[in-house]
N, C-alpha and C positions, 0 to 999 in steps of 0.2 A: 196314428200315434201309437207309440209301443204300449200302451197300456198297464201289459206285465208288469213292468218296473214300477209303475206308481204305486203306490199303498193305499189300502182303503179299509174300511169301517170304524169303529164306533171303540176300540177297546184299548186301553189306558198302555198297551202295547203300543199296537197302531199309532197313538196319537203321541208315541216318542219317536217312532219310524216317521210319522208325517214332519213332526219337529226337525228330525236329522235332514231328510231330504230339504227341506226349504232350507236351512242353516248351511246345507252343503253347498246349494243352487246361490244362495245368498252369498257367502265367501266366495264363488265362482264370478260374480256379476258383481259384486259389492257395492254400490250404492243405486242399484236400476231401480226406476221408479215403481215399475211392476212390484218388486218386494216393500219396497215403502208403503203401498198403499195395502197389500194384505197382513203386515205386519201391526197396521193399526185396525184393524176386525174381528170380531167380539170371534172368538174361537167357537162358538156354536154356528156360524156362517159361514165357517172356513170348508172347503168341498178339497184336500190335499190335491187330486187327481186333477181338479180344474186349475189348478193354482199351477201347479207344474207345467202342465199342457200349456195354458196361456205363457209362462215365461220360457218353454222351450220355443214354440211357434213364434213368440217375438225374436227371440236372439235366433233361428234361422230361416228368418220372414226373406231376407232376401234369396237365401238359398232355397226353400221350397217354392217360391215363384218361378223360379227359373226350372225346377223337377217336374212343375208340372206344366211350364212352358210347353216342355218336347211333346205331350200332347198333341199340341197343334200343330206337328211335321205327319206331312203325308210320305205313303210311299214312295221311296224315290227323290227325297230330300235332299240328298247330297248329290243328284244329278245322274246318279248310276243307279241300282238296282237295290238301297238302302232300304229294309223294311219300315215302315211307322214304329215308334215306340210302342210299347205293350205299354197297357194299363195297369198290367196285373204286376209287371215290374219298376213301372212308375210307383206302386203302392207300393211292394215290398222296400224299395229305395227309399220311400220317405220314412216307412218302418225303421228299416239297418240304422239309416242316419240320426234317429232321434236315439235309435238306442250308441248309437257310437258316441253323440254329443253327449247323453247322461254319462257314459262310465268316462269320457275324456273331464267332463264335472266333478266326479265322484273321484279321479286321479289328479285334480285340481290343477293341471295341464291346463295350458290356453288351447284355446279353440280358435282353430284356423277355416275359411271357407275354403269349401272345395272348389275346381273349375266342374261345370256339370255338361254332362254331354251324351246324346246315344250315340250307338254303334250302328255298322250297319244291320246288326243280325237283331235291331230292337229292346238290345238293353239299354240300361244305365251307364253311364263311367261318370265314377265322382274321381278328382286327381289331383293333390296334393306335393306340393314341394316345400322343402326346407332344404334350406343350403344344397346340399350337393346328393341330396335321398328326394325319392319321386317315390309316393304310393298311389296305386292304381286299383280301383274295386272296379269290378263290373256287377251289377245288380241284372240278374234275371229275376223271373216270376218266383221262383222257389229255388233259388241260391244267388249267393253273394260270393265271388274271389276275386283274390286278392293278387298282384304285383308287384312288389320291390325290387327297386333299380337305385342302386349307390355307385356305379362305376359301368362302361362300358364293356366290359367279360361278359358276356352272357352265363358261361359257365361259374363263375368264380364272385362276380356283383350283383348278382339277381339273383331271386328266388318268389315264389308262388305257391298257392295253397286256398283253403276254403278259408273266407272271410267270415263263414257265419255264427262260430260259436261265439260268447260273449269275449272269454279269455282271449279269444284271439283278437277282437275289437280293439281290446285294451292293452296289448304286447305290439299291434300294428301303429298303436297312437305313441306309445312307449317307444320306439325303435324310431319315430320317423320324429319324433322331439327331443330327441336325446343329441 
């Protein structure tokens, strides 16, 4: 879980930053039951960081099932010389994606599942389509990039780049909903 992003302690700051985050997740999801049921708990019981993690892990319960599916592919999975998925980019993959679901939340954008898949060289590909725009992440252990495809030109409809800063998270989610 990206943790970074959640807010935490005790101070009359914080606990407008915890307000905003849940009211944002809240307008995201609008009437899930998850928010129903924290929104009636005495505000000394509210843990922000648990609140959050429980309703991002539900809204992409089906997609981290299938993230950590590929786990259980051996080498050689595809029949050819396809490595096993890495662990260490199965984690950073579940990392990117909670943090790409929070700012696609925080850009009040729908959220789309990805199709989830390794490669042969043991990464991640998460890969998205909308009408006639295809994004493509590949998740290693310590980086994430990115593939945009709107047209068959390779030179002129595509373009590529490092998926990992957050801005670019949120311009990849931007471009491919627009």
């Amino acid at each position: 879980m990206a943790h970074s992003r959640v807010p935490r302690g005790i101070s009359i700051t914080n606990e407008k930053l915890s307000e905003s985050v849940i009211s944002s997740i809240a307008d995201f999801y609008g009437s899930s039951e998850i928010l129903s049921y924290y929104s009636y708990s005495p505000p000394f019981m509210l843990d922000t960081a648990s609140i959050v993690e429980r309703i991002v892990r539900e809204a992409l319960k089906e997609t981290l099932t299938k993230l950590h599916n590929l786990l259980a592919l051996d080498a050689g999975w595809n029949g050819y010389d396809a490595l096993a998925p890495n662990a260490d980019a199965v984690a950073h993959a579940e990392d990117w994606l909670v943090r790409l679901f929070l700012e696609v939340a925080d850009l009040g954008r729908m959220w789309m599942k990805p199709n989830v898949i390794a490669d042969a060289e043991g990464e991640v590909v998460f890969e998205w389509w909308y009408g006639t725009k295809k994004l493509t992440v590949y998740i290693a252990e310590q980086s994430a990039e990115y593939v945009q495809v709107w047209g068959k030109d390779i030179h002129s409809e595509m373009s590529d780049g490092n998926a990992e800063p957050t801005s670019m998270c949120r311009s990849l989610w931007l471009w491919l909903t627009s």
